[in-house]
N, C-alpha and C positions, 0 to 999 in steps of 0.2 A: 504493500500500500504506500509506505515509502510518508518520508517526511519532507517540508519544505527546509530551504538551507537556513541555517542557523545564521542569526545577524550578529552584530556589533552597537549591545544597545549605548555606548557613548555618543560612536561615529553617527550611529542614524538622529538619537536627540541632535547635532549639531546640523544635521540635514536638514531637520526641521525649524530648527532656530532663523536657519538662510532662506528657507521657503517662509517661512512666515515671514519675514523683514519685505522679502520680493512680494508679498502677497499684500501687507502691507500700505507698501507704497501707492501699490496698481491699486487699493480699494482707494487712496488719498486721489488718486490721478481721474479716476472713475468718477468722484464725488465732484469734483475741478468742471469736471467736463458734463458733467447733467443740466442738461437745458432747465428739466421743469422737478424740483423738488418734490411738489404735489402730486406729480404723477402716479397713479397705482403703480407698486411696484409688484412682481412676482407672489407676494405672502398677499393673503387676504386682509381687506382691511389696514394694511399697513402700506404707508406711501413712501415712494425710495429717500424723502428725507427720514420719516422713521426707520428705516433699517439702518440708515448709516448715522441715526442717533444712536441705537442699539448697539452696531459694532464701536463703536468709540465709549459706548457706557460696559461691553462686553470687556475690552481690553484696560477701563477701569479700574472693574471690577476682579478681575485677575489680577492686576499687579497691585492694587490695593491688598487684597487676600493674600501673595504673596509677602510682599515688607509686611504687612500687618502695622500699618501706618494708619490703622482707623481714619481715610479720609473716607472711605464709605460705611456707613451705618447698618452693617445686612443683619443685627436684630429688627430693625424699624422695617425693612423688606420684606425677609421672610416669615410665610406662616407659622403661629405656635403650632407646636406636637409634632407630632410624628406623622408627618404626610408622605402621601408619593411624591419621587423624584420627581417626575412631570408637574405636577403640582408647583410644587417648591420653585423648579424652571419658571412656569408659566409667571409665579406671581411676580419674580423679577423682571421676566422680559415685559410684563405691562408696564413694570416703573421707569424700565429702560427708557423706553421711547421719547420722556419726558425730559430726561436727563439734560441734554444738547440742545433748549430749547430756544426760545427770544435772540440775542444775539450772535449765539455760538450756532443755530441753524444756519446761518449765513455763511459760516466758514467750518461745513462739518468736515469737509476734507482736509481741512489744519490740523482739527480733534483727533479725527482718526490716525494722522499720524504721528501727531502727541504723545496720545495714549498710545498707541501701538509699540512705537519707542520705550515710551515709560517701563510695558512689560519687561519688554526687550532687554531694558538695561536693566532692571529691578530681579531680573534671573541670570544675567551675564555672569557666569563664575561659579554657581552653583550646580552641583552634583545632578545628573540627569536623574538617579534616583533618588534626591532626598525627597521626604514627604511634605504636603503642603495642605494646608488647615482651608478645603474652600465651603463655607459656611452652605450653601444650598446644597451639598453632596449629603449632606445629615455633620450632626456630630462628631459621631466614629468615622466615619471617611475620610482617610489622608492618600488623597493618590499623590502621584509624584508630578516633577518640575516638568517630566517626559509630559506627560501627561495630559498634564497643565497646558503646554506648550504645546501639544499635537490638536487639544481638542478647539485652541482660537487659532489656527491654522485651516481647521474644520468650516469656523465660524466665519475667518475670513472668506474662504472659498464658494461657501453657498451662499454667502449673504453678500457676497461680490457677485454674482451668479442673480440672485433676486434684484438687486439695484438693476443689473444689467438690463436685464429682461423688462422693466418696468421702462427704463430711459432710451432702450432700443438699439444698447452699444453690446459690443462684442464683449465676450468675455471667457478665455478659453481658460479649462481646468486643465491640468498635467497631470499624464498617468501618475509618473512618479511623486506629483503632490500629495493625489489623491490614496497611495501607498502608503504614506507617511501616516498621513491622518490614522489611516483604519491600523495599522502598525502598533502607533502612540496611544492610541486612544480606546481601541475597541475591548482590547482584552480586560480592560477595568470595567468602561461606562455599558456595557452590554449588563453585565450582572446588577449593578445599582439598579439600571432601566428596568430591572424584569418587572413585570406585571405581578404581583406573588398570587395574586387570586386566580388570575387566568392559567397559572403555571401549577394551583394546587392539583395532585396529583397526576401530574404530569410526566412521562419521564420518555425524555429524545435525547439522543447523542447526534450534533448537526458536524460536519466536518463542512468547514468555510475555507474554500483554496480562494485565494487572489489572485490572478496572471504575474507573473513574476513578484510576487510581494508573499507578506505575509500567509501562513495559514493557521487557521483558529479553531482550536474544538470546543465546540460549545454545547456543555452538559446540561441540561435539564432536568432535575429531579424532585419531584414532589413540594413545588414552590421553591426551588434555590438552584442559581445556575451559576457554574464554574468555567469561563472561559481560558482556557490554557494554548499559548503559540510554541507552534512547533513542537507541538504535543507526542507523545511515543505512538506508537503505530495499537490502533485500537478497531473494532467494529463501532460503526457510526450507520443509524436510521436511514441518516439524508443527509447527500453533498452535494453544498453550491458550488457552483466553479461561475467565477464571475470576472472580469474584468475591471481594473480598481475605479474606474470614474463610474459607471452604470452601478457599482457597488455601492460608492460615497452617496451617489444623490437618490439611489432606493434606500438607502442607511436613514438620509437623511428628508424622507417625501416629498424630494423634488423633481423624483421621477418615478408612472407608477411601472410596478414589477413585470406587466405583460410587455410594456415595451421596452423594459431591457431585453428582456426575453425574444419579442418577435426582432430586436434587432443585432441579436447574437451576442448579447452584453453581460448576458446570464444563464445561466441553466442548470438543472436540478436531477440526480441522480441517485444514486446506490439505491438502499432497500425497500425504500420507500419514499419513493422522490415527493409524491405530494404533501409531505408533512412540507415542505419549503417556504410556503404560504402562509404556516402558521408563525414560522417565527417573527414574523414584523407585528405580528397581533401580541405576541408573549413579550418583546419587547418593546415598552412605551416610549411616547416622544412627546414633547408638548406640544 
């Protein structure tokens, strides 16, 4: 069955650190160049000035949570108790929007590169795996700097991707961006995301190949799933074999599953190929 090649998790966090900077830039260059602010952009309800309040209030909110420099407040954010991760997501991205508002609307492509920097420099030197306290992941949640770093990489990508779409400019994703992210990122934020109610008594083994990227086994057992890369060689349900962009943006519902599929971006295999379908149900999103 065979395993994908083992990586260099130092070398790739610095892959990611470079793609995010380049990523970046091009959202600040994007923002620059949008005729109409107001314009719907790609996400419902939100206008490409509100995304690109978001990503500037996104990269914020990470390098605040990294220094832990209390210039953000995420008690006053976040909901009390114990909610879903989606949840918890959602209630900050409504406060997002608001963030970048009255005169810094006018120059959010300044913001974004600001803040974007901010991270940037607020992780420069730290350890790809040290842990890091980001308040909407729960209490107990310490993912790492990798992490950290892969998931606003993520964030720049699709929500540079949403601007786009709404302003009518181009906006190309790279394969090998799009590797990084699901690399950095998935093997944590997949397990957090589970559904636990729709996952109660459950139990899949999914084996997730990327085209030359990462591969992830993702266990699901009776409400708790363990995603492990480069896993040892095991029987697995269902395997996708997916191409890393048609991955990221079915990852991420900005494109749906049948047309990765009818357009050869995805496809679903071993023992039981139609459980494939289910995992984006078992995993929530906001």
């Amino acid at each position: 069955m065979g395993t994908a090649a083992t990586f260099d998790p130092a070398a790739e966090h610095r892959e990611t650190r470079a793609a995010l900077a380049a990523a970046v830039a091009r959202a600040a260059r994007l923002l620059d160049e949008v005729p109409d602010l107001d314009a719907a952009s790609g996400l419902p309800t939100w206008t490409v000035g509100d995304v690109g309040s978001h990503l500037a209030a996104a990269y914020l909110g990470y390098g605040s949570a990294v220094a832990a420099d209390g210039a953000v407040d995420f008690a006053a954010l976040l909901p009390d108790g114990d909610v879903p991760l989606a949840e918890r997501i959602a209630a900050m991205n409504a406060v997002s929007i608001g963030l970048f508002g009255g005169e810094d609307r006018a120059r959010l492509g300044e913001s974004v590169a600001e803040q974007g920097e901010a991270f940037l420099g607020a992780t420069e030197g730290l350890a790809h795996d040290a842990p890091v306290a980001l308040p909407w992941f729960g209490e107990e949640a310490r993912p790492t700097v990798a992490t950290a770093t892969g998931l606003l990489l993520g964030e720049s990508l699709v929500h540079g991707l949403d601007m786009a779409r709404g302003a009518r400019l181009p906006w190309p994703i790279g394969q090998d961006e799009a590797r990084l992210v699901v690399g950095q990122t998935m093997p944590t934020t997949m397990a957090l995301a589970l559904n636990e109610r729709r996952a109660k008594g459950v139990s899949i083994a999914f084996d997730l190949v990327v085209k030359g990227g990462p591969r992830l086994a993702a266990v699901v057992d009776d409400g708790t799933m363990t995603v492990t890369r480069d896993a040892p060689p095991r029987p697995y349900d269902c395997r996708i074999t997916a191409a890393p962009v048609p991955f990221l943006l079915v990852s991420f519902r900005r494109m749906p599953i049948w047309k990765a599929v009818a357009s050869g971006g995805m496809r679903a295999g071993g023992r039981r190929p139609w459980l494939a379908a289910r995992l984006g149900r078992l995993v929530a999103t906001p």
